[in-house]
N, C-alpha and C positions, 0 to 999 in steps of 0.2 A: 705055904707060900701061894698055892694054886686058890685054897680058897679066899687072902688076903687078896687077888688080883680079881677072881669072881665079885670079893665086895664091893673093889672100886669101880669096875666097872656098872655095877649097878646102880649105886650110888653118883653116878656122871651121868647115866644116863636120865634119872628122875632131876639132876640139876638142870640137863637139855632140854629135857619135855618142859620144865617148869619156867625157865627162861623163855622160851618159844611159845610159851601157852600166854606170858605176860605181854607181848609184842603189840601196842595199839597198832590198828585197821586206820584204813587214813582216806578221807573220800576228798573231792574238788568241786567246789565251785564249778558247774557248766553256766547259767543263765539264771534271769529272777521273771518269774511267770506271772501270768494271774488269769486265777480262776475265780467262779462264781461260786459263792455258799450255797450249797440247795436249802439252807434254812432262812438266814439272811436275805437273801438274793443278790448279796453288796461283794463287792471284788475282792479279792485277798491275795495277796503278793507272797507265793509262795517262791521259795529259794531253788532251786535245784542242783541234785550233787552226784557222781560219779564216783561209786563206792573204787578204789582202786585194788584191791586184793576180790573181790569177786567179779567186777565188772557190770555190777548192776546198779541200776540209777534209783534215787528215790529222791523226795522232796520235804520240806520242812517250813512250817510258813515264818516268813521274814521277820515277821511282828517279833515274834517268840525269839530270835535270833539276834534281835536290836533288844528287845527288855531284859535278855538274863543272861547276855556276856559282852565283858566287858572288847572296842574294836579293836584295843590292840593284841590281845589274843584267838589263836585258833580255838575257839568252842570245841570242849570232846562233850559226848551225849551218848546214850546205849545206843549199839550199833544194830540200826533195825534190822539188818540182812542178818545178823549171828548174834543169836540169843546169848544173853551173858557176856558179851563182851562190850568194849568202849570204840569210839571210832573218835579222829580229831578230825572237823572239819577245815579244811584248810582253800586259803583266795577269797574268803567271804567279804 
């Protein structure tokens, strides 16, 4: 019986960690910027976003964000602050 109770438990716990491990990352919409190409020298409208589970911001240019998703969805993309996982851009 004890060890029947040992299995479940172990067995819940690797369904916890793996549930929890699936959980997209979710960043927002702050502002849309622009900066200069040091190659080009031409302006580039980059987007900017508010990772909300780390607290860190990063940017993605706008271009890329108009050509490969469609507006009425939130865009997910690899999540640049956490290797290996997905982030859904969301207010873009």
């Amino acid at each position: 019986m004890f060890t029947l109770f040992v299995t479940f438990l172990i067995k819940l716990r690797i369904i916890i960690i793996t549930n929890t491990h699936n959980i997209m990352n979710t960043a927002k919409f702050v502002e849309e910027i622009s900066v200069t190409d040091p190659d080009s020298k031409g302006d580039v409208s980059m987007s900017v976003f508010k990772h909300e589970q780390s607290g860190g911001m990063f940017a993605i240019d706008s271009s890329y964000l108009e050509q490969c998703f469609d507006e009425d969805e939130d865009p997910v993309i690899a999540d640049p602050l956490n290797k290996g996982r997905k982030i859904m851009l969301t207010g873009v």
